[in-house]
C-alpha positions in Angstrom: -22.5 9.2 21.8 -25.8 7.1 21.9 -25.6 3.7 23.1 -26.1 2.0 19.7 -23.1 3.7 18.2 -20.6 1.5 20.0 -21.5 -1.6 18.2 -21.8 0.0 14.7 -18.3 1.6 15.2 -16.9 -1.7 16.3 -18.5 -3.7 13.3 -17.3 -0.9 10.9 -13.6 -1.3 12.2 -13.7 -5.0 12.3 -14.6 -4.7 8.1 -12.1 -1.8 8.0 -9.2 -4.3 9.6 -10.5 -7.1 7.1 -10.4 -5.0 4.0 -7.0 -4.1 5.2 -5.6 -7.9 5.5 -7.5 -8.3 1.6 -5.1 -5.0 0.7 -1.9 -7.0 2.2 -2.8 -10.2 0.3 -3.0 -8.2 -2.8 0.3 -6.7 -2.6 1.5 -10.0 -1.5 0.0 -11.6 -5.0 1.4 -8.4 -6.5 4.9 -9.0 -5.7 4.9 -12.9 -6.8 3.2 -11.8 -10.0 6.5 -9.1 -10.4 8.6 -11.9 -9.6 6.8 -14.3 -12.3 6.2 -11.6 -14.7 2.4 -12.3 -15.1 1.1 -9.1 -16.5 -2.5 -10.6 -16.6 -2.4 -11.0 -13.5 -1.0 -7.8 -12.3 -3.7 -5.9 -14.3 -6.7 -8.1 -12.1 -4.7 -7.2 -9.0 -4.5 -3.6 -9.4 -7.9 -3.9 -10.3 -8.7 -5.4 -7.0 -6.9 -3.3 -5.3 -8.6 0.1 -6.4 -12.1 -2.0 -5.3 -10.6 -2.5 -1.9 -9.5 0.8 -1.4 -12.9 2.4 -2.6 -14.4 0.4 0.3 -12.0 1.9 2.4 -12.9 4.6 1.5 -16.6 4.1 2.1 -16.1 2.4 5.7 -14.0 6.2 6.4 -16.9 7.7 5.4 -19.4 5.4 7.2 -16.8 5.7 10.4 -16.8 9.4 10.1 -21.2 9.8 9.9 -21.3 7.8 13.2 -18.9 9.8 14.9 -20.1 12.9 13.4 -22.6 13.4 11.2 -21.4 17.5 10.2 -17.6 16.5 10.1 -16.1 17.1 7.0 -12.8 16.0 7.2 -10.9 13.9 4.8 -9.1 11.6 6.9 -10.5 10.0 9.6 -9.3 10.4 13.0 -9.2 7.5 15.7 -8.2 9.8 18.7 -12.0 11.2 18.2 -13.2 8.2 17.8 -11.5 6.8 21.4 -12.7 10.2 22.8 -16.1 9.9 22.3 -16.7 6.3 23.3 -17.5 5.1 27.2 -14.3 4.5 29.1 -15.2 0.5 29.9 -14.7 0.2 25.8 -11.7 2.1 25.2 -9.3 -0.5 25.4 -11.1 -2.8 22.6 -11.1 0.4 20.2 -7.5 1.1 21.3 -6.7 -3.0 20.0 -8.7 -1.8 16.6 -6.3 1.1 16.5 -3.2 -0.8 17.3 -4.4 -3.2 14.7 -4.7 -0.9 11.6 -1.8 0.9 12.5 0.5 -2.7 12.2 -2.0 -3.7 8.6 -1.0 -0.2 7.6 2.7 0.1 8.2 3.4 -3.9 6.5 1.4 -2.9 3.5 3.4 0.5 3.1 6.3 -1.6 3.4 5.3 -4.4 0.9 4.5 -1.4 -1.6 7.5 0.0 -1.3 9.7 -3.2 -1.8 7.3 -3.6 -5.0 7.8 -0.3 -6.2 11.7 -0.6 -5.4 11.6 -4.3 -7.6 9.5 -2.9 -10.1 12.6 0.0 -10.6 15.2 -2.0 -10.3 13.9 -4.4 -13.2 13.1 -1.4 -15.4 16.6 -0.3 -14.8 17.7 -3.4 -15.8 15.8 -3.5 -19.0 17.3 0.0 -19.7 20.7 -0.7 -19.6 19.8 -4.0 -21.6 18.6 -1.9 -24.0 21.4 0.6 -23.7 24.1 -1.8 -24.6 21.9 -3.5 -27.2 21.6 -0.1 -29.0 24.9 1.2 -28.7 24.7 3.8 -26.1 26.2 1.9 -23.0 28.7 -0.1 -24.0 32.0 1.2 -21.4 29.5 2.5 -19.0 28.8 -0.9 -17.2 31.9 -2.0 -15.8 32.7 -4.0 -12.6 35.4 -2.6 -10.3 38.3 -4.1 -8.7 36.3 -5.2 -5.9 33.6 -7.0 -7.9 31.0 -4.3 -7.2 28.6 -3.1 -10.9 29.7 0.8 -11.8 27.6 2.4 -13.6 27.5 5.8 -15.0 24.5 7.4 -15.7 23.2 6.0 -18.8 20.1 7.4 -20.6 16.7 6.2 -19.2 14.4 4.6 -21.7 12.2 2.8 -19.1 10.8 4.3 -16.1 7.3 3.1 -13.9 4.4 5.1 -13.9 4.3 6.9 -10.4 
């Protein structure tokens, strides 16, 4: 690895880890937007989130033409990167790499709580709608121990995956 590659790997992951944080505030606007019910909104977020995650994308790239120029993997992986860089550095790439992995892991949980409200108010709406057009009328009932029973009423409403 020449000598000028350490730096330009260490200012790529320093923009990767920022994007990253702009990816968690989106999701983070995203779910108040759910909560609020601002469509507008929602539309300009998932808008900024496809931006964010095309320059991503780009820094992978970028990532994977310092490391190596030929590769032609999809995904980029940071074990090469810590392998080919001088030992007295290791431990800063190693803090990127812890990093990313902690951005990573809160913003698959915040999409999955937003996908999981984002179902759970769809279902809502569909049983609204089932008992407002007849078809679930005795199939939303609460049980002796004040928990909602539902049988399987038709889904009109579902999220896009």
């Amino acid at each position: 690895m020449e000598d000028t590659t350490s730096p330009v790997l260490e200012e790529l992951l320093s923009g990767k880890i920022l994007l990253y944080n702009d990816l968690l505030r989106c999701f983070m606007k995203e779910r108040e937007s759910l909560i609020n019910i601002d469509l507008d909104k929602l539309w300009s977020i998932s808008k900024e989130k496809e931006e964010i995650c095309a320059e991503i994308r780009s820094v992978n790239r970028e990532l994977m033409a310092q490391i190596d120029p030929d590769m032609n993997e999809e995904y980029l992986n940071f074990s090469e990167i810590i392998r080919l860089i001088p030992q007295e550095e290791k431990g800063k790439f190693q803090g990127f790499r812890r990093t990313l992995m902690t951005l990573e892991s809160e913003i698959e949980a915040l999409k999955k709580e937003n996908m999981m409200y984002i179902d759970d108010s769809l279902r809502f709406l569909d049983d609204m709608i089932s008992i407002i057009t007849g078809e679930g009328k005795a199939r939303i009932v609460y049980n002796d121990r004040c928990h909602l029973q539902k049988s399987g009423t038709n889904t009109i409403l579902s999220r896009e995956a």
